[in-house]
N, CA, C and O atoms as a GROMACS GRO file, in nm:
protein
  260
    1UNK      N    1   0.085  -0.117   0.000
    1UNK     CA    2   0.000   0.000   0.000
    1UNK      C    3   0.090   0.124   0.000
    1UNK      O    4   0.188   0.131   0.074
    2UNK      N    5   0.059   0.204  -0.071
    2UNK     CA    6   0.105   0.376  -0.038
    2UNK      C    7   0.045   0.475  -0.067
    2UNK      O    8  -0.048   0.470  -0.147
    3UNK      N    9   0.085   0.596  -0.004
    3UNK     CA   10   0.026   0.681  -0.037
    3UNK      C   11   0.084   0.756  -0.130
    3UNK      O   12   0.204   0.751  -0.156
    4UNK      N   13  -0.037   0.866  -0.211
    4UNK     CA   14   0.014   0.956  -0.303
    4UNK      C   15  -0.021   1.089  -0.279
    4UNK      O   16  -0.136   1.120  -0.250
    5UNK      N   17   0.064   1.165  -0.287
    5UNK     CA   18   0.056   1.356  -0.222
    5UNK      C   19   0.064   1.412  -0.372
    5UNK      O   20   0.146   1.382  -0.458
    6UNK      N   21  -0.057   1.513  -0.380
    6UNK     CA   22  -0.004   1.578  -0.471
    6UNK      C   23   0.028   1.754  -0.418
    6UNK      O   24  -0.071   1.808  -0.369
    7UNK      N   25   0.133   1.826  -0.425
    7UNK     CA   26   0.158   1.860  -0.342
    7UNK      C   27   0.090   2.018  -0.373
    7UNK      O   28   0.074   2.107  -0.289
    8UNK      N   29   0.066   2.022  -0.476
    8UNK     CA   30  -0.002   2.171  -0.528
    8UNK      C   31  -0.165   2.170  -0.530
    8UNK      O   32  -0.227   2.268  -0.569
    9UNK      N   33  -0.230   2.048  -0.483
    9UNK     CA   34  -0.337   2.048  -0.470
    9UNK      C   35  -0.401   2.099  -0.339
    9UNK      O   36  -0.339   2.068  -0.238
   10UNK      N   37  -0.505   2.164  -0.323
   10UNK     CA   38  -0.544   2.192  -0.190
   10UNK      C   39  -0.689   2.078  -0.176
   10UNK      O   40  -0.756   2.009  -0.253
   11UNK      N   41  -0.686   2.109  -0.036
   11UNK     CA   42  -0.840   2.051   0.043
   11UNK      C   43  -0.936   2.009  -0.039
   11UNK      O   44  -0.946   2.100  -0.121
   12UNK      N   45  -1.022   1.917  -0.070
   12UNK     CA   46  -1.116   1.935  -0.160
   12UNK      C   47  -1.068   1.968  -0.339
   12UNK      O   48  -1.118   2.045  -0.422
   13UNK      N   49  -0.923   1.850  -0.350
   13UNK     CA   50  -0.923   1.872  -0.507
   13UNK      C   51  -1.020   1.798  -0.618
   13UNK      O   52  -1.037   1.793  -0.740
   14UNK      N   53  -1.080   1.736  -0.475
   14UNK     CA   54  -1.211   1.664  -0.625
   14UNK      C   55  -1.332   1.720  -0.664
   14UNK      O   56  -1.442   1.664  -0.668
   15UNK      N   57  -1.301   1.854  -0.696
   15UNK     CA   58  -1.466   1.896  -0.717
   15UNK      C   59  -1.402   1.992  -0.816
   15UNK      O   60  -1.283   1.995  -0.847
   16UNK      N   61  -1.488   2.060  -0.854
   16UNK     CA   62  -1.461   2.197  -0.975
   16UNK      C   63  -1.486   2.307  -0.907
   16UNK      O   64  -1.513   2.404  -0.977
   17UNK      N   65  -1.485   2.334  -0.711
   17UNK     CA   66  -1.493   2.450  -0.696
   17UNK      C   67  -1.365   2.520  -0.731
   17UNK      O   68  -1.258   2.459  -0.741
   18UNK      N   69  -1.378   2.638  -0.747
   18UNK     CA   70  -1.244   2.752  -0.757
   18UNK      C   71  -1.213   2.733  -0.620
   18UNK      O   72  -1.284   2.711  -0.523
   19UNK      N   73  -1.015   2.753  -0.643
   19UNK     CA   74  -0.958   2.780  -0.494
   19UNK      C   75  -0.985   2.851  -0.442
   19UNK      O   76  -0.983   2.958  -0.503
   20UNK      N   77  -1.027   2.859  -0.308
   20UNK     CA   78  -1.054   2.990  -0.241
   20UNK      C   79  -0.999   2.982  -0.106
   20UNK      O   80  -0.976   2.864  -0.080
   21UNK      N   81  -0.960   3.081   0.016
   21UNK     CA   82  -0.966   3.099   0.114
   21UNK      C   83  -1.051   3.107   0.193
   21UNK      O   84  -1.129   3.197   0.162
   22UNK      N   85  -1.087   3.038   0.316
   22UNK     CA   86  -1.210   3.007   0.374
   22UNK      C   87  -1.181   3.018   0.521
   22UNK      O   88  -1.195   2.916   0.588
   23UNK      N   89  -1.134   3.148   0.591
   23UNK     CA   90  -1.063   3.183   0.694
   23UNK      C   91  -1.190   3.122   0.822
   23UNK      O   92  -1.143   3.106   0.935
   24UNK      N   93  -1.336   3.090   0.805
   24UNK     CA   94  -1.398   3.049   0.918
   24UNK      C   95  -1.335   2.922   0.929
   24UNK      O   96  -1.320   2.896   1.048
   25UNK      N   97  -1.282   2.810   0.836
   25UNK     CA   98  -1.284   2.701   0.833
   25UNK      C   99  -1.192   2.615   0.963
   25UNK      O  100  -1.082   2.646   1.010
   26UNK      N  101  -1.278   2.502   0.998
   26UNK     CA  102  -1.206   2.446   1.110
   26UNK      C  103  -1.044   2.419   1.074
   26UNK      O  104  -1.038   2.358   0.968
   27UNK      N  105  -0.929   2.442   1.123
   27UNK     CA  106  -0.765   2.364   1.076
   27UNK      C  107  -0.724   2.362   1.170
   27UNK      O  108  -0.701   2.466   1.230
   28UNK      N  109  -0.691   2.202   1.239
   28UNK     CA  110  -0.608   2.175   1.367
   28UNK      C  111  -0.447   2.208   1.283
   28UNK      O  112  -0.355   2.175   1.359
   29UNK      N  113  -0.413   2.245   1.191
   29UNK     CA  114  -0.257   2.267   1.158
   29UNK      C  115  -0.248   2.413   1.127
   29UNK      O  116  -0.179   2.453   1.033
   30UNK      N  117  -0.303   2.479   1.191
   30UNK     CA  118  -0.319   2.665   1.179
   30UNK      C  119  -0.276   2.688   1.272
   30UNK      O  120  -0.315   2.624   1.370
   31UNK      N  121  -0.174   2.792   1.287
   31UNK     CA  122  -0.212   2.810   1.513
   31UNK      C  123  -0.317   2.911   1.491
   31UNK      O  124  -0.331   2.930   1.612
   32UNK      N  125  -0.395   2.984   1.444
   32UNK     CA  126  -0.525   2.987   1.504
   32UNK      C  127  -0.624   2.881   1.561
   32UNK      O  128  -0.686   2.878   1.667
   33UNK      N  129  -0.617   2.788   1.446
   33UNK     CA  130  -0.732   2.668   1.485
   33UNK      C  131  -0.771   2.728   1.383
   33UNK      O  132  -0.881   2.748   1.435
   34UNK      N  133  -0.784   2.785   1.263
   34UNK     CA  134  -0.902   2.813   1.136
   34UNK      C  135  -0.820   2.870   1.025
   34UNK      O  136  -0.716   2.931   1.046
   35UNK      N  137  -0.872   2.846   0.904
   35UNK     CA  138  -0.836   2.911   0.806
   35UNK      C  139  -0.801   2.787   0.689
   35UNK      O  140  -0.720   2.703   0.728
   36UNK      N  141  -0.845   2.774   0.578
   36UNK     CA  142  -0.763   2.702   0.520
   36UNK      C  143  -0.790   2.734   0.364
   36UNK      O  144  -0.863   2.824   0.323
   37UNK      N  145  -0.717   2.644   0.288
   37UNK     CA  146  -0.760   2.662   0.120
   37UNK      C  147  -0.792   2.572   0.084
   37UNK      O  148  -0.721   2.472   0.092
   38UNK      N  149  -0.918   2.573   0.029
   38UNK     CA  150  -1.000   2.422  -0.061
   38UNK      C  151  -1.018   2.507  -0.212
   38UNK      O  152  -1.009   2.629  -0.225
   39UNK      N  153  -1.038   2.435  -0.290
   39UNK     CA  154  -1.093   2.420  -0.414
   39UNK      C  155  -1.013   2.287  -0.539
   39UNK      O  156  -0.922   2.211  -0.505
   40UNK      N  157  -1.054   2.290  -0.630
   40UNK     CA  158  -1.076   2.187  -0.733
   40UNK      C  159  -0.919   2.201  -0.797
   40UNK      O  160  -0.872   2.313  -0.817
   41UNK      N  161  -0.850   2.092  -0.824
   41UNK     CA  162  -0.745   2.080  -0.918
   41UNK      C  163  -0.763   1.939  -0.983
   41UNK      O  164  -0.746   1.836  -0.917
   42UNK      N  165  -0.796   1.940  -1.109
   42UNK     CA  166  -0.844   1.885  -1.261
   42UNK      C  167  -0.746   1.777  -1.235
   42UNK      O  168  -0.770   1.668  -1.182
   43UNK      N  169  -0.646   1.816  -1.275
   43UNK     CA  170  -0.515   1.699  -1.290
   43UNK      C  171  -0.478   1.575  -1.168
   43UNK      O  172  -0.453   1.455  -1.161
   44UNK      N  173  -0.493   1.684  -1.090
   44UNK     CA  174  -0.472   1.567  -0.955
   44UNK      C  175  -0.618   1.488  -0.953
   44UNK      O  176  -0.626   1.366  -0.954
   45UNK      N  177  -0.738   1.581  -0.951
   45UNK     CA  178  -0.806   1.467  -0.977
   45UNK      C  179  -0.894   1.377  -1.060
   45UNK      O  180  -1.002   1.323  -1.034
   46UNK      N  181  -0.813   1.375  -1.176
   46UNK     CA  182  -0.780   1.317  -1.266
   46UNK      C  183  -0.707   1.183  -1.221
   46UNK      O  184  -0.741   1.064  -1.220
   47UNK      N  185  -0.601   1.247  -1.186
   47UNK     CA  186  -0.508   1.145  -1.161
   47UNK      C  187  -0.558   1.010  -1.004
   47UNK      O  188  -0.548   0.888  -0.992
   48UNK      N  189  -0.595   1.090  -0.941
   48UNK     CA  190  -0.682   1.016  -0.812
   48UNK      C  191  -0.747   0.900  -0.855
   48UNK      O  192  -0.721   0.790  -0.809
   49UNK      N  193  -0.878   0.931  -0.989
   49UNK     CA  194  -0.902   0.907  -0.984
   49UNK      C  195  -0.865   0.719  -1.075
   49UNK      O  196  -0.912   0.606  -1.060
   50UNK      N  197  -0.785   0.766  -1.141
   50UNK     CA  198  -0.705   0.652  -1.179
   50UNK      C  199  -0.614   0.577  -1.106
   50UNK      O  200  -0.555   0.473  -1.137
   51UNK      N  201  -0.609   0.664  -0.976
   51UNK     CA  202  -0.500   0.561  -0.891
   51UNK      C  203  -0.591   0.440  -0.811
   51UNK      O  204  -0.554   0.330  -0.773
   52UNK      N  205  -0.722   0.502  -0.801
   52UNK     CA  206  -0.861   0.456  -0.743
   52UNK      C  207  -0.884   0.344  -0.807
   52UNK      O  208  -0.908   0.239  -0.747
   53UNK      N  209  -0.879   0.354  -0.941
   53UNK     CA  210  -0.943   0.238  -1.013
   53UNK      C  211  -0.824   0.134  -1.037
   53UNK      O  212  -0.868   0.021  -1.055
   54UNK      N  213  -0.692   0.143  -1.042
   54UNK     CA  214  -0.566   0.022  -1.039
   54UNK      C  215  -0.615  -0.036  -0.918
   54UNK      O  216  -0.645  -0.155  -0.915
   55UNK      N  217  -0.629   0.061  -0.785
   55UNK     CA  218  -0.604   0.003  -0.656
   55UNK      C  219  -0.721  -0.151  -0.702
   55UNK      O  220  -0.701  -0.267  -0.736
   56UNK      N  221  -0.810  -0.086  -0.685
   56UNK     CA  222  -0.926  -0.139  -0.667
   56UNK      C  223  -0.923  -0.310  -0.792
   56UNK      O  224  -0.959  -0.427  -0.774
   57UNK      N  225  -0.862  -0.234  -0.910
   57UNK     CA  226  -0.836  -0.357  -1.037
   57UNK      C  227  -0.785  -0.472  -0.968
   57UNK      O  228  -0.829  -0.586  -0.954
   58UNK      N  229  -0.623  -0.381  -0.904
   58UNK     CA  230  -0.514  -0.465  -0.841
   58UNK      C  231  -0.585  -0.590  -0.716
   58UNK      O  232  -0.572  -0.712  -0.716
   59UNK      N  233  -0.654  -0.507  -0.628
   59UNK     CA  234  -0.705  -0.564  -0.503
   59UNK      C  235  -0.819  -0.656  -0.531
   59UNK      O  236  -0.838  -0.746  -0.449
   60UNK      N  237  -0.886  -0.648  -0.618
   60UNK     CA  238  -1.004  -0.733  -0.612
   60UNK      C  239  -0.943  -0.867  -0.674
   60UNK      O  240  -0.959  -0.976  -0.618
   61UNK      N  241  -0.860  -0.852  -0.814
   61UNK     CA  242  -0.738  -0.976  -0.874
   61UNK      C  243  -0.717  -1.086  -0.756
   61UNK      O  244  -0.735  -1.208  -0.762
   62UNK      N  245  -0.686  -1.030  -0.681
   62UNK     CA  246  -0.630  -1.101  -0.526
   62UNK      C  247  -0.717  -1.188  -0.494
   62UNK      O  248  -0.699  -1.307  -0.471
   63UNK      N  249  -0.866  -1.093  -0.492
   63UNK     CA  250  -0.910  -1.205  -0.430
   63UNK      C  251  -0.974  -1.276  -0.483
   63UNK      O  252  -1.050  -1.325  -0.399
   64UNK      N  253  -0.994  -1.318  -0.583
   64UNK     CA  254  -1.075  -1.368  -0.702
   64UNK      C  255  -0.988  -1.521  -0.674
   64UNK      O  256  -1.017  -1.624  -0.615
   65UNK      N  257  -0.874  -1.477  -0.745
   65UNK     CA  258  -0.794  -1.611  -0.754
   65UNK      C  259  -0.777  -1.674  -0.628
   65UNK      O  260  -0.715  -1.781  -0.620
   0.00000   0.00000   0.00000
């Protein structure tokens, strides 16, 4: 198993909202406690979503046989 970072993507790259700043937002990694950036990046999830479907190709193979 591993994981994959994409590192220019923010919060919430699977949707088509625009990036935005969302300073009410809950973030235990702020020292306020709030603030963060969500919106949509295409490529990463794009790419997600193909890492989604190997996993899943790969893992089910397993158990079949």
């Amino acid at each position: 198993m591993s994981i994959k970072v994409y590192p220019e993507a923010h919060h919430s790259f699977d949707s088509n909202s625009p990036v935005r700043y969302d300073s009410a937002r809950v973030n235990g990694n702020s020292p306020t406690g709030r603030g963060a950036t969500t919106g949509g990046d295409s490529k990463a999830w794009e790419d997600s979503v193909r890492e989604v479907i190997v996993f899943f190709e790969e893992q089910l193979k397993k158990r079949v046989k």
